[in-house]
C-alpha positions in Angstrom: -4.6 7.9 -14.0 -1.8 7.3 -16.3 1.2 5.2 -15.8 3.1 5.8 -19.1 3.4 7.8 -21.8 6.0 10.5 -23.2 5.0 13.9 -21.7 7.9 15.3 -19.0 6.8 14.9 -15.5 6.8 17.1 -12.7 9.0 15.9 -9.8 7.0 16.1 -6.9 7.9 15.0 -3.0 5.5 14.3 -0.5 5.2 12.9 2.8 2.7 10.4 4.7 4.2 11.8 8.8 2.7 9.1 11.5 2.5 10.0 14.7 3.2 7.8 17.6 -0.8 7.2 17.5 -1.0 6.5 13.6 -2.6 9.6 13.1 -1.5 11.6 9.9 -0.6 15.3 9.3 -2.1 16.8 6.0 -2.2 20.6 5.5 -4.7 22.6 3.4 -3.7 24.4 -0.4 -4.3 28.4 0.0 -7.3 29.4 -1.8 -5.6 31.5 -4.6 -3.4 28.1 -5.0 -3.4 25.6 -7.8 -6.5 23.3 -6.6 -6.7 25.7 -4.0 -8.8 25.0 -0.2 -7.8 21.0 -1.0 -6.2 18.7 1.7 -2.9 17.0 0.9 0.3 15.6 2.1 3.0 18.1 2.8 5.7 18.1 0.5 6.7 19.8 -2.8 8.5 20.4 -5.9 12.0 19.0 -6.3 14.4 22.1 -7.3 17.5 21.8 -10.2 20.0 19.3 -8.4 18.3 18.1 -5.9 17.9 14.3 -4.4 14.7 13.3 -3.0 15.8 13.1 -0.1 16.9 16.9 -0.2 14.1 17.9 -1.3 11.7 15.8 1.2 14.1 17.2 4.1 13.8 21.1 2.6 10.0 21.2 2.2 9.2 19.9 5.8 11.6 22.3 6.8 10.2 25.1 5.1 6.7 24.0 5.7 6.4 22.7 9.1 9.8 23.5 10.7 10.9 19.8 11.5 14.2 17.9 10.4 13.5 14.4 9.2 15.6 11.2 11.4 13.9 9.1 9.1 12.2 8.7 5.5 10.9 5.1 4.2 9.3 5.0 0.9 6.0 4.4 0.4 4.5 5.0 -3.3 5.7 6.2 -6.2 2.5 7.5 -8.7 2.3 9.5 -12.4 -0.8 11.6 -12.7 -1.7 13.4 -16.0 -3.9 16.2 -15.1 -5.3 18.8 -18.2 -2.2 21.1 -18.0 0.8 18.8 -16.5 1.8 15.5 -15.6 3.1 14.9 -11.8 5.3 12.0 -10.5 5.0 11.9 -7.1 7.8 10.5 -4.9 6.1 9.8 -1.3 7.7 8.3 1.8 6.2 7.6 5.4 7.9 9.6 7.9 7.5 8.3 11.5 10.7 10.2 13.3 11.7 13.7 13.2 13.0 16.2 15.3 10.6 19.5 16.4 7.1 20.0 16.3 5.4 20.8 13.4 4.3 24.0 13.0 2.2 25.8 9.9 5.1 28.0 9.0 3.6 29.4 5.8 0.6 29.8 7.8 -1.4 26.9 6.3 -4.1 25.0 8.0 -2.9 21.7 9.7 -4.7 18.6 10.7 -3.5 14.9 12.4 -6.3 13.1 11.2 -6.8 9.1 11.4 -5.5 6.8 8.3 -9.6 6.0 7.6 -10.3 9.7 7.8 -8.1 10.9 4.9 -10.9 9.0 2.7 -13.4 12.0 4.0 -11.1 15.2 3.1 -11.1 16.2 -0.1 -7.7 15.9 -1.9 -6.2 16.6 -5.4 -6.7 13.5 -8.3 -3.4 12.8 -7.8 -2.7 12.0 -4.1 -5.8 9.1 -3.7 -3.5 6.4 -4.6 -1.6 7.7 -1.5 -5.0 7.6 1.0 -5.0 3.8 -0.3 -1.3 3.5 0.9 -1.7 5.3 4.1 -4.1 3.1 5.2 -2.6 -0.3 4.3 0.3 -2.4 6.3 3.5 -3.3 4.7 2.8 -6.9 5.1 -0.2 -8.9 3.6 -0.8 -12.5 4.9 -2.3 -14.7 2.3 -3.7 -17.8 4.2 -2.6 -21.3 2.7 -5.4 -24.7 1.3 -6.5 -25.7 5.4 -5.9 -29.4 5.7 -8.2 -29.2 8.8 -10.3 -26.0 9.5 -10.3 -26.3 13.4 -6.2 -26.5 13.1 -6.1 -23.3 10.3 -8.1 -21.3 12.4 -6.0 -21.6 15.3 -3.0 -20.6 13.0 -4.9 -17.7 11.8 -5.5 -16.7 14.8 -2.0 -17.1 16.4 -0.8 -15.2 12.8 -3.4 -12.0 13.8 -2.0 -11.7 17.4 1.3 -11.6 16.5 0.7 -8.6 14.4 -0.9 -9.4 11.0 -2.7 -6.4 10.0 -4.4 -7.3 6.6 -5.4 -11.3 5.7 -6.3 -12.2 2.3 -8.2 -15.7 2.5 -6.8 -18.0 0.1 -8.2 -21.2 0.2 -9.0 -22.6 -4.1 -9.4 -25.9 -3.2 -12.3 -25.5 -1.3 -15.6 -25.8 -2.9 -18.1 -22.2 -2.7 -20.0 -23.6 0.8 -17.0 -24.9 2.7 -15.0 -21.6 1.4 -17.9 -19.4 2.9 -17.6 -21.4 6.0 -14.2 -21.1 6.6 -14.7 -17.3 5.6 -17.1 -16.5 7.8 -15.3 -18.2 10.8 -12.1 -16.4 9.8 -13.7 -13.0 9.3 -14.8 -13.2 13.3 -11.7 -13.8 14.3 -9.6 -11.2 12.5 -11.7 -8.7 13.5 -12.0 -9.8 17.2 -8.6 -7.9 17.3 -8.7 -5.2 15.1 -7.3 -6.8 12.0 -8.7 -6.6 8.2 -9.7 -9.3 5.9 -10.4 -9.9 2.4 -11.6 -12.9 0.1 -10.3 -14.2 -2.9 -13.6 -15.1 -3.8 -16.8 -13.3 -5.5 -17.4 -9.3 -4.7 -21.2 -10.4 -3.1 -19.9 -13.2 -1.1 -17.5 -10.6 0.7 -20.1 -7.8 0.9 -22.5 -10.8 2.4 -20.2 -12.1 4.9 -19.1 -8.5 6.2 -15.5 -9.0 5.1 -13.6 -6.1 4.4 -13.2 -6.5 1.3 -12.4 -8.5 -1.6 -9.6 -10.2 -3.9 -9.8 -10.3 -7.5 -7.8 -13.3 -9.7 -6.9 -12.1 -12.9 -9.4 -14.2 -14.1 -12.0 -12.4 -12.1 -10.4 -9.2 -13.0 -11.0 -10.0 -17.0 -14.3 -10.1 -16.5 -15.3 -6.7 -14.7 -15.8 -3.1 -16.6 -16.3 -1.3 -13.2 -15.6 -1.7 -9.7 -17.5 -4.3 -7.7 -17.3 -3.1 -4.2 -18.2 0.2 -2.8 -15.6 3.0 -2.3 -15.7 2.1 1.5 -14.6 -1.6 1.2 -11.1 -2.4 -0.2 -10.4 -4.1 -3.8 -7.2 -5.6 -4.8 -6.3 -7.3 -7.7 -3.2 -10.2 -8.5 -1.5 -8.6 -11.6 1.5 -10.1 -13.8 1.7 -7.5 -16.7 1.1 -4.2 -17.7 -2.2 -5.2 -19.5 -3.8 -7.0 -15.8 -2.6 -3.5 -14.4 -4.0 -1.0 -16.6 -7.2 -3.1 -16.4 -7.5 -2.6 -12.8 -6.7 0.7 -12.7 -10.0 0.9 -15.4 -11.8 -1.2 -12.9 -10.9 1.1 -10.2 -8.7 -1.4 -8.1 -7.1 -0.3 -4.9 -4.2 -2.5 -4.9 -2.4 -4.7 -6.5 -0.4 -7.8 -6.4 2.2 -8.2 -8.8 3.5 -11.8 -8.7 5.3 -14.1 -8.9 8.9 -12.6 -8.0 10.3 -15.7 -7.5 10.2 -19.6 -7.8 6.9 -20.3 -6.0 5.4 -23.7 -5.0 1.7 -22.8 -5.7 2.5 -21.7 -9.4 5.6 -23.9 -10.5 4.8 -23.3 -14.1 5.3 -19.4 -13.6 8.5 -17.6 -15.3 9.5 -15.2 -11.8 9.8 -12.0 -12.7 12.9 -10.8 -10.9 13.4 -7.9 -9.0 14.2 -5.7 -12.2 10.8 -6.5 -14.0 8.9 -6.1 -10.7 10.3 -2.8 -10.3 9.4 -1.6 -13.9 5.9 -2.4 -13.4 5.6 -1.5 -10.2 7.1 2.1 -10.8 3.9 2.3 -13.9 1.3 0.5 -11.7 -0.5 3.3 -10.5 -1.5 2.1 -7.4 -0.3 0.8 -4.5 1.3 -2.9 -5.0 2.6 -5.6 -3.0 5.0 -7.8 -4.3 4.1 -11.7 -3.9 5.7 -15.0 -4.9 8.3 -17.0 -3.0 9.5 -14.1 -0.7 9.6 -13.8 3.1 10.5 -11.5 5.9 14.4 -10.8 3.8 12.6 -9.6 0.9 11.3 -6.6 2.3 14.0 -4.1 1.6 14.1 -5.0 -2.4 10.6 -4.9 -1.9 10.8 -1.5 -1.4 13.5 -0.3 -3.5 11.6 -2.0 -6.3 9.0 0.7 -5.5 6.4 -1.8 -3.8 4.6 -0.5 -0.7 5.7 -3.8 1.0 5.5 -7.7 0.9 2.7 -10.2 0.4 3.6 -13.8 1.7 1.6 -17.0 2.1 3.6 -20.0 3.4 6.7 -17.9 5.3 4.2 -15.5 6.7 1.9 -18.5 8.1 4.8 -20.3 9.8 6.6 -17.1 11.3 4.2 -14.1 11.6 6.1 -12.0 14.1 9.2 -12.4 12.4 7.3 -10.7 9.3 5.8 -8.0 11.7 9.5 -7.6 13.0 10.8 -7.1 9.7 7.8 -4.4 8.5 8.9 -2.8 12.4 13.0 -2.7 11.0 12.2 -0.9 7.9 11.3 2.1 10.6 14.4 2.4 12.6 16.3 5.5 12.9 19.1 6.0 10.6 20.4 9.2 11.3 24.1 9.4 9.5 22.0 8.3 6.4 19.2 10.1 5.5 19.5 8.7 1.7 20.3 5.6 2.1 17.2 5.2 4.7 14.8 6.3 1.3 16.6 4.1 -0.6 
């Protein structure tokens, strides 16, 4: 994976379409096809003139015969392979008009978000499987002042909706941290929800926790990846250096931080929507932008190329209006097909 350097790129759309179930269409390359009897996301190149949007609308027309109502970016990733470099613009689709249909006679498949991990797909689109599967809102829980009173709110934050919890808790000592974990871990998944530590990679396998949270301190110190492929690693990046290092490391995510002011790192220059967007657009990987935002900062979030918003004190006191604002970035905007894919 390569997130800079001067070779042209190949402007590519693609598109993550959710049905009403969460289930996800990918099609399969012709055999005589570059990479050919590989799964992907349907989509293609972008011709002289076009906008994304243009393009994303043309290809799922000529592909599957539907007209999108609404496109909301999801990742953009540079791949070099041996002959070409690809930049691949990809947006979640979850309204369009028709039914697709194979129109170039291509196998189709709605498969679920933690089956695309079991097709195999071209170099290029696995930072796009990692996307697929993740929410556009992380929690990050807050120091508990008393555990009995933090697991109720963790609780009260997973049935209103939150669908990935990173456990936060660094003034804890190891023992009472794995306490709290392991509590925390039975109640996210009691409904359905995924949660990962900010603590060490065995600790997390130990516990059952899905999977784990690397500082950038934890990050320095790894060469490879510390969790199998099946659990999820993230990292909390601030430069271009912590990224490329967990690209090496093969991290799933990322946390770019701090965008703004932010009481739990006062001392931290924020990075501004401008600089997040320049890393974000070179990270990689999926990222999540974190520090001092809240439910308003989810459509910069996205223009700034971030697959959503990470929050720890606005997303603790008010987690449906979080989950309200990841449900807004979805509805219909039919007169404004560009201005939906920002």
């Amino acid at each position: 994976m390569s997130a800079s350097g001067s070779r042209s790129a190949l402007d590519v759309v693609a598109a993550v379409i959710r049905g009403a179930d969460g289930s996800i269409l990918i099609s399969q390359r012709a055999a005589q096809a570059d990479q050919g009897g590989l799964w992907e996301f349907p989509g293609g190149k972008l011709e002289a003139g076009e906008t994304l949007s243009g393009a994303l609308q043309r290809e799922l027309r000529e592909e599957l015969g539907i007209t999108i109502r609404n496109a909301v970016p999801l990742l953009e990733v540079t791949h070099d392979y041996p002959h070409r470099r690809v930049r691949l613009h990809v947006f979640e689709i979850t309204a369009w008009d028709g039914d697709a249909y194979p129109c170039e006679g291509q196998p189709l498949r709605w498969v679920s978000p933690e089956s695309l991990r079991h097709y195999d797909f071209p170099a290029a689109n696995l930072p796009i499987i990692s996307a697929a599967r993740l929410p556009r809102w992380c929690l990050i829980t807050p120091d508990p002042d008393q555990a009995a009173e933090w697991l109720a709110q963790l609780e009260a934050c997973v049935i209103a909706g939150a669908q990935l919890v990173q456990v936060r808790a660094s003034a804890l000592g190891v023992e009472a941290y794995a306490a709290l974990a392991s509590r925390a871990i039975e109640i996210v998944h009691a409904y359905g929800a995924r949660i990962i530590l900010n603590a060490d990679a065995q600790l997390a396998l130990t516990l059952g926790a899905d999977g784990v949270h690397l500082s950038a301190s934890r990050l320095r110190t790894l060469s490879a990846r510390p969790l199998p492929r099946d659990l999820w690693v993230s990292a909390a990046c601030h430069d271009e250096t912590e990224l490329a290092l967990a690209r090496a490391v093969g991290v799933d995510f990322a946390f770019i931080s701090p965008v703004q002011a932010t009481n739990t790192h006062p001392q931290a220059s924020p990075l501004g929507w401008s600089a997040l967007g320049s890393l974000t657009r070179r990270a990689g990987l999926p990222a999540y932008a974190l520090g001092g935002l809240d439910a308003n900062s989810m459509t910069p979030a996205l223009a700034a190329g971030c697959l959503g918003v990470a929050t720890i004190s606005a997303g603790w006191r008010a987690p449906a209006t979080m989950v309200q604002a990841c449900a807004e970035i979805f509805r219909e905007r039919p007169a404004a097909l560009e201005a939906a894919a920002l």
